[in-house]
C-alpha positions as CSV (number, residue, x, y, z in Angstrom):
1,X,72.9,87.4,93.4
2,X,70.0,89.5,94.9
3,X,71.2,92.8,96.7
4,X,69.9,91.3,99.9
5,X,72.1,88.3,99.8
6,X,74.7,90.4,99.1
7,X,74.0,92.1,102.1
8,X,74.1,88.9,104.1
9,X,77.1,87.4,102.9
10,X,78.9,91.3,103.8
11,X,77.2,91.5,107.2
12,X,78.7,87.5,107.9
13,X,82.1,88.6,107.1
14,X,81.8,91.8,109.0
15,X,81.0,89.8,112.4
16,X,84.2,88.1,112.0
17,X,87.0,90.9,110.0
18,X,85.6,93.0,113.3
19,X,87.7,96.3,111.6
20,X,85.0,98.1,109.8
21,X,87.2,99.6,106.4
22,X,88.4,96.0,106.0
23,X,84.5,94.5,106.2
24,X,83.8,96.8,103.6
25,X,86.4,95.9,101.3
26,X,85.9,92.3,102.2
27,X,82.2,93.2,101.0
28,X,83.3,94.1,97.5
29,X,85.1,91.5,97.0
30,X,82.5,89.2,98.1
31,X,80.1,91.1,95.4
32,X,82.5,90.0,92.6
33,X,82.6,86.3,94.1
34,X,78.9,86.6,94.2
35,X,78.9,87.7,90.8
36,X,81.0,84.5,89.2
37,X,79.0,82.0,91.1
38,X,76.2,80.7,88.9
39,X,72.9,82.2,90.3
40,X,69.3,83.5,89.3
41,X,68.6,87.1,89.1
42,X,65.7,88.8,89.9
43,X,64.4,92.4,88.8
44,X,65.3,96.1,90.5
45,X,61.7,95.2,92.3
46,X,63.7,93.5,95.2
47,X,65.2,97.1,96.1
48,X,62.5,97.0,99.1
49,X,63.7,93.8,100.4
50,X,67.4,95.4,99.6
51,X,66.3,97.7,102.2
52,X,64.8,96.3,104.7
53,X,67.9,93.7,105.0
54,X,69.9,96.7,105.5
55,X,67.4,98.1,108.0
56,X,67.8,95.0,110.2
57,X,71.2,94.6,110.0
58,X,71.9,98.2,111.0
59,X,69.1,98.0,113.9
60,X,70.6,94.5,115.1
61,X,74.1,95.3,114.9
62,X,74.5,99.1,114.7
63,X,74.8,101.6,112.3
64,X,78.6,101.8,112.4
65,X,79.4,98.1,113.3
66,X,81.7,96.1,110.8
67,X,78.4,94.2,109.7
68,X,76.7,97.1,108.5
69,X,79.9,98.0,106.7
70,X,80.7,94.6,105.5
71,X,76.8,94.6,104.2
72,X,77.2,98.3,102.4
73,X,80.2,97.0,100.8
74,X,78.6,93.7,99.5
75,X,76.1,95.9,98.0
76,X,77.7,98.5,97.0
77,X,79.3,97.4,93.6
78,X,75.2,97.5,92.7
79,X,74.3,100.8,93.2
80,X,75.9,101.8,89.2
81,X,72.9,99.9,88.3
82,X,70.2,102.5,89.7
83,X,71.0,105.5,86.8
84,X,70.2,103.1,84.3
85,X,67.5,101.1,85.9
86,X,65.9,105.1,86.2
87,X,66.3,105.3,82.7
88,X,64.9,102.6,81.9
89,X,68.3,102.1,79.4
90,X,67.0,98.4,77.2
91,X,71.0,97.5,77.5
92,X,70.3,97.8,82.0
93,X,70.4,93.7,82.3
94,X,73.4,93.3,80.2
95,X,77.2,94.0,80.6
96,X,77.4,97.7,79.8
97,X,81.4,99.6,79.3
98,X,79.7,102.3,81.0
99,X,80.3,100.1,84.3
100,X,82.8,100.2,86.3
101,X,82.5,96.6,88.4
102,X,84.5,94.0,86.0
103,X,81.1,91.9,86.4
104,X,78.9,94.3,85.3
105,X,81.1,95.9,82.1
106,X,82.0,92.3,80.7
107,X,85.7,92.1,82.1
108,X,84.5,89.3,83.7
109,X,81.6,87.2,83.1
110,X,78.6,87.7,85.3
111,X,77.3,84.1,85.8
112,X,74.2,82.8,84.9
113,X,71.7,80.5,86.5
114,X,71.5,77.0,84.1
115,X,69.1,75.3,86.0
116,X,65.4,74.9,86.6
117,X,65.1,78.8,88.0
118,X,62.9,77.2,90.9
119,X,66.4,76.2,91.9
120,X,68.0,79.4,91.8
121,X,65.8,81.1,94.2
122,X,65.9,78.0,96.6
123,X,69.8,78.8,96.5
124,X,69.7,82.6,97.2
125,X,66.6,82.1,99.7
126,X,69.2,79.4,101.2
127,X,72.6,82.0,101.3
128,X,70.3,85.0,102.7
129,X,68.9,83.1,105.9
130,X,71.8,81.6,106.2
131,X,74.3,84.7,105.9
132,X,71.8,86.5,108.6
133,X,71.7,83.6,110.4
134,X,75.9,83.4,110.6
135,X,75.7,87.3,110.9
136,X,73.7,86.9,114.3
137,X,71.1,89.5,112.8
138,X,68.0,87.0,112.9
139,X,68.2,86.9,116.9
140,X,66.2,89.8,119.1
141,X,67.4,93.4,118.4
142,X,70.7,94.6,120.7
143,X,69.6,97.0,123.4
């Protein structure tokens, strides 16, 4: 899965754990469930749109509200990637005993995307819009 729906699945099942170290966690282990489903994945380019999810969900729910934390912990298991996207290492896109996530060292198998790739960003356009959407983060800003 991109970061971002990581992101969107965390900030969903922050709005409804409501306990902050417990969205987090929940986040993580949605990463890994993430991980296992079959997907497409796309290049450390989307690290802007990474961002800017994170942007909005802190601005529409608050910086320490159980969204945001359930967001930072979907995303979280990711960050191990950035040393050796920065280094530009040729093994980056593969399972690497470096890692620590069981998805990205091999322990368990990342899935891949089988299908016409089309598909597999219809999917992960679908599960963003529709974890912000569940999250409450695509209404107006909270004053």
């Amino acid at each position: 899965m991109t970061g971002s729906v990581h992101a969107a699945i965390g900030a969903t099942i922050g709005k409804y754990i409501r306990n902050k170290p417990l969205a987090f966690g929940a986040g993580v282990v949605s990463h890994f469930v993430g991980d296992v489903t079959p997907h497409h994945d796309l290049s450390a380019a989307e690290a802007p749109l990474v961002l800017a999810t994170m942007l909005r969900i802190g601005q529409q729910h608050g910086w320490n509200s159980s969204e945001f934390w359930g967001a930072l912990g979907g995303i979280c298991p990711d960050f191990e990637h950035i040393p050796y996207e920065l280094k530009k290492d040729p093994r980056r896109f593969e399972a690497m005993p470096e890692k620590w996530f069981p998805t990205h060292n091999g322990q368990v198998e990342h899935a891949g995307w089988r299908w016409d790739i089309r598909w597999g960003v219809v999917m992960q356009i679908v599960l963003f819009l529709g974890g912000l959407y569940l999250s409450g983060t695509l209404g107006k800003a909270k004053k």
